[in-house]
N, C-alpha and C positions, 0 to 999 in steps of 0.2 A: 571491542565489540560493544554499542550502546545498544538500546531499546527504546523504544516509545510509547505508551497508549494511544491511542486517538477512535475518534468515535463515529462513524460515519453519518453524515448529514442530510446528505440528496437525495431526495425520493425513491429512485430506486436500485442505494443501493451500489456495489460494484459489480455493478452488471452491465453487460455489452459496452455501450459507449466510455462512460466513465473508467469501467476495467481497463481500456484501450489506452487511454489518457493515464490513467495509472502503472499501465507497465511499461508507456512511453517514455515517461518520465522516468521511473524507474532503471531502464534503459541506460538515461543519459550520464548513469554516474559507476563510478569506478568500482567503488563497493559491493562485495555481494550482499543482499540485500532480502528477508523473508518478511511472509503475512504469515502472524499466528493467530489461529482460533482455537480459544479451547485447547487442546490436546492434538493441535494437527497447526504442521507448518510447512508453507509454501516456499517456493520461488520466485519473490515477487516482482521477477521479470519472465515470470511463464503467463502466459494469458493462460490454456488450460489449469494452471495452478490455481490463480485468483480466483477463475468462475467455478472452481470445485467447492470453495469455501466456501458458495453460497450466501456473500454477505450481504444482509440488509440492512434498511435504514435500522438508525437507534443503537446497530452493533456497535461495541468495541473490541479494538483487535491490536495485537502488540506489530509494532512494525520494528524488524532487528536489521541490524546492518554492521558490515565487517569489514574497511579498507581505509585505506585512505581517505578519501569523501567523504565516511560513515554521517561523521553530522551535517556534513551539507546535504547530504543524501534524504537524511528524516529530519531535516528541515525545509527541504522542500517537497515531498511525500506527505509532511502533515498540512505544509502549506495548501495545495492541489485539494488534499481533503478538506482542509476547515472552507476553501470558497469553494466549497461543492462544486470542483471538477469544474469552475469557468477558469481553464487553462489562459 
């Protein structure tokens, strides 16, 4: 199990569109894979998971991952985030 920080960039945020694109990608890897805020962690291949977190620009948020892929996983999850979600 590794971790990451990362710090969200894009205006507004992982919401609607961007979330989509984050738990697509998300998706595409073996590992299971969470968003943590604060004291609260998700599934970060649940869409209602992500837009529960409520995150906005300027946040940061650990992103954890468990399998096989773990690091291709939150390296391409920070990837997607650092270009502000241009997939």
């Amino acid at each position: 199990m590794i971790s990451r920080d990362v710090t969200i960039q894009n205006n507004v945020g992982l919401h609607a569109r961007p979330a989509t694109f984050f738990i697509q990608k998300a998706n595409s890897y073996k590992a299971s894979i969470w968003v943590e805020k604060e004291d609260r962690r998700v599934n970060a291949k649940s869409l209602l998971g992500v837009l529960s977190l409520g995150i906005v620009k300027g946040m940061t948020v650990t992103l954890i991952a468990d399998g096989v892929d773990e690091a291709a996983a939150l390296d391409g999850l920070s990837e997607l985030i650092a270009t502000g979600f241009e997939d």
